[in-house]
Every structure is written in C-alpha cells, then in structure tokens.
N, C-alpha and C positions, 0 to 999 in steps of 0.2 A: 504494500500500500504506500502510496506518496505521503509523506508529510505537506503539510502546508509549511512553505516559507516566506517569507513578510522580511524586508530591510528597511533600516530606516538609515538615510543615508543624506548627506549634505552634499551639494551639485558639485561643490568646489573640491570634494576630497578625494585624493587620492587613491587610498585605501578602499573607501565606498566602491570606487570604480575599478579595483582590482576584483571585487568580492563579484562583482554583476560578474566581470569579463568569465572569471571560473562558473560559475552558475549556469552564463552562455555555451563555455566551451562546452560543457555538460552537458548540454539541453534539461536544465531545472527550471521548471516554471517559478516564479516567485513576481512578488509584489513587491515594489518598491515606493516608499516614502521620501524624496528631498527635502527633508524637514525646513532647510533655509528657505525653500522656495513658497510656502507655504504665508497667509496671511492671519491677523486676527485671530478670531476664536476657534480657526480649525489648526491654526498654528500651536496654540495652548493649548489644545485635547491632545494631537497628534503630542506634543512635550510630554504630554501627565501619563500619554501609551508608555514611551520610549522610557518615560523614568519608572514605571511600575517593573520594567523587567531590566532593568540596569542605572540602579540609584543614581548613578554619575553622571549619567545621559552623555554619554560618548558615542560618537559615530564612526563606524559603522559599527548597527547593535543590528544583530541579525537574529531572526527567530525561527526556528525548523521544528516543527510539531513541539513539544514543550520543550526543549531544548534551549537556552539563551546563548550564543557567542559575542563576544564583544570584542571588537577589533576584526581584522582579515590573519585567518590564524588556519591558512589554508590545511594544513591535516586535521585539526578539529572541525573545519565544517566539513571535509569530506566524509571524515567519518560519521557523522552527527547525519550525513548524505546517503551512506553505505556505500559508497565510491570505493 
C-alpha cells in the first residue's frame, strides 16, 4: 500500500528541492506545500500543520504515512519509502 506523502517546503530552498527531485526520480506521488508562498490565514494554518509534527518548523518537514523526517536525509526517506 502507498503511504501518503505531504512536504512542506519553502520555494527558495534548496534542500526542499532536493527532497521533490528524489520523490520525482522515484515516481512518488506526494503533495507539496511552499509555505513562503503562501498568504494570511492559510499561511498560519499551513504554520500550526508544519509545527504540530516538527516543533521547530524547519523546512523541509516531510511526512510519509505517520512517519515525520525533517530535513533531506535521503536514506531515511527512502527507507521510510521502502526504496
């Protein structure tokens, strides 16, 4: 069965945009959030998501069926992938 995966990612980072590139090379469906891009009150919900599953709110915060990674920590998401 697929996990669902969800990133919450800022346009400008780096990292974020390592995390998609392996996801893509993979072909993993996932959703992605650009948090900076984001306005007003769906900007502070989307915040309140990101900090419920990683207090610090750093990006890239990635979530794979209940799993949280934080950062681009390519063998934990693969594994966390079953890659």
């Amino acid at each position: 069965m697929e996990k669902e995966v969800k990133i919450y990612t800022l346009s400008t980072c780096s990292h974020c945009k390592s995390v998609k590139k392996l996801l893509d090379k993979h072909n993993i469906e996932y959703e992605f959030t650009d948090v900076d891009l984001l306005k007003g009150e769906e900007r502070k919900a989307t915040l309140e998501e990101v900090k419920k599953l990683n207090p610090r709110s750093s990006f890239p915060t990635i979530s794979i069926g209940d799993k949280v990674i934080v950062g681009y920590k390519e063998n934990e998401i693969k594994e966390a992938l079953g890659l």
